[in-house]
N, C-alpha and C positions, 0 to 999 in steps of 0.2 A: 051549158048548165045554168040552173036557176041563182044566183043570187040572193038570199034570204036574209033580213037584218030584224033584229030582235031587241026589243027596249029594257033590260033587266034592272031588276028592284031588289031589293030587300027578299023577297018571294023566292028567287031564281040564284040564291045562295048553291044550289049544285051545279048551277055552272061554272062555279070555281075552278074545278080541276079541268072542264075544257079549256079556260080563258088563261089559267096555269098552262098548260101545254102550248098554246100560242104564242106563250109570253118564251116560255123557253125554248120551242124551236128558231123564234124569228129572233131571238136574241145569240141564239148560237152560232146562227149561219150568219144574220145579218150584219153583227158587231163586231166580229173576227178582223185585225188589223185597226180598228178603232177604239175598241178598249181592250185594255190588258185581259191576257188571257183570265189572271185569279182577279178580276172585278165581274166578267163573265161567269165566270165559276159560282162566283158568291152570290149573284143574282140569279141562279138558274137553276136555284134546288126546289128540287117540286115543293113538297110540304111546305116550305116560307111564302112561297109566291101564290099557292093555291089559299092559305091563311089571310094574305093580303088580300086577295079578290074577296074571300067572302067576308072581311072585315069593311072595305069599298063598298061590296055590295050591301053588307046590313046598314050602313052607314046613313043610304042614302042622299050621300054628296055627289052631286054631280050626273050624270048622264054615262051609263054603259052599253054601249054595243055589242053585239055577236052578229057577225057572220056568218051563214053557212054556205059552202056551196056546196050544191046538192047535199046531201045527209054528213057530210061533216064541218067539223068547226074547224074554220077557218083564217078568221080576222078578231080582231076587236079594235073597238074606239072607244076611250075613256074621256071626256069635257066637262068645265065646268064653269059656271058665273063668276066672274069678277066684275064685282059691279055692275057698272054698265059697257063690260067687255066678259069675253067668252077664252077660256084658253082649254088648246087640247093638250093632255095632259100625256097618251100616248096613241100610238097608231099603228098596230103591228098583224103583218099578216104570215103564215104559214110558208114558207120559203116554197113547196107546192106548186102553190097559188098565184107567184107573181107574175103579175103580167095577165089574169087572167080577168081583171077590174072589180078583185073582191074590195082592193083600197080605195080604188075610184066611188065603189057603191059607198062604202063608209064614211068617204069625205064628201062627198053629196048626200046623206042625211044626216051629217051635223053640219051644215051647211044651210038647210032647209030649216034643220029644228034651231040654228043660232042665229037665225037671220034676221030676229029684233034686236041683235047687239051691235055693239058702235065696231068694233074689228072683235077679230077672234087671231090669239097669236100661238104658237108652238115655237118650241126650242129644238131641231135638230142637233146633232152632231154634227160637226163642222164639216168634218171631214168624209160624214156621208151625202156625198153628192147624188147619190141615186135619191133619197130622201128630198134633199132642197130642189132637186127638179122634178120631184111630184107636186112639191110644192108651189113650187113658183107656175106647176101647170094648172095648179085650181085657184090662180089669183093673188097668191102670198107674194110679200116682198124682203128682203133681208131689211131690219131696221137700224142697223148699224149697232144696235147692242147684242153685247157677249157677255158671255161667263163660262169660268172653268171650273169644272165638279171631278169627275172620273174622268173627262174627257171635254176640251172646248165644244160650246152650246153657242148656236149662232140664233137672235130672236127671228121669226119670220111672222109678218103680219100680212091679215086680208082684212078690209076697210070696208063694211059695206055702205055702198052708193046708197039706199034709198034710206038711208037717217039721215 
C-alpha cells in the first residue's frame, strides 16, 4: 500500500479528530504496562485530545504530520525548533499499522525537513523498548539524560553530520 504524508496548518483543523483517533488508539494499545491504567484513561478521551490537535493546529507551532496508508489515517508526527535544535514532540502510529513503515515514512520526513538542525532529540519511555529501537534504527542515541512525568523519559538524540 501507498504511504501518504501530509504537512497540516492552521487550514487542516478537521484533521483533529483523525489525529485524535491516532493518538488514542496507539496510546491504548501501545502504553498498556507503561503507564497506569487511569493516566491512560485521562489521556485518551476523544473531545480533550481532538481540542488539543486543533488548538496545535491553529497555533501554528511547529510541524504536523499525517499519515495515510491507503485512505486511512494512520500515523502522525508532531516537531518543533528549539533554537538551533529540533525535538519531536510525538510519534504515534495506529496499532494496525505497525511494522508496515507508516513510522519509518514519518521519521524520514522530519528527518529531511529538520535536517538544517544541529540534532533533533525525543523522549521516549523508558521502558518502551520497541520505541528506543526504532530509534536508535534512524540514528538516535540515548544521551544519558532522564526524567520522570507519568512514567521515566529516557532523552534520545540524532546529530547531524553535515553542520
Amino acid at each position: 500500500m501507498n504511504i501518504q504524508i501530509s504537512v497540516l496548518g492552521p487550514q487542516d483543523v478537521s484533521a483533529a479528530a483523525d489525529l485524535a483517533r491516532i493518538m488514542i488508539d496507539a496510546w491504548r494499545c501501545g502504553f498498556r504496562g507503561i503507564l497506569p491504567d487511569a493516566t491512560i484513561d485521562k489521556y485518551t478521551q476523544f473531545e480533550p485530545c481532538a481540542n488539543m490537535f486543533q488548538q496545535i493546529l491553529r497555533s501554528g507551532t511547529g510541524t504536523m504530520y499525517l499519515a495515510r496508508l491507503g485512505d486511512k489515517a494512520s500515523g502522525l508526527l508532531y516537531w518543533f525548533p528549539e533554537g538551533d535544535n529540533a525535538r519531536i514532540e510525538a510519534l504515534l502510529t495506529i496499532p494496525e499499522v505497525w511494522g508496515q513503515g507508516v513510522a519509518a515514512a514519518l521519521m524520514n520526513q522530519v528527518l529531511t525537513d529538520a535536517g538544517n538542525f544541529h540534532t533533533i532529540a525525543v523522549w521516549p519511555f523508558a521502558e518502551n523498548r520497541r520505541a528506543r529501537r526504532f530509534y536508535e534504527k534512524h540514528g538516535f542515541s540515548p544521551s544519558g539524560r532522564n526524567h520522570t512525568g507519568d512514567a521515566k523519559e529516557v532523552e534520545y538524540l540524532r546529530t547531524n553530520a553535515t553542520i
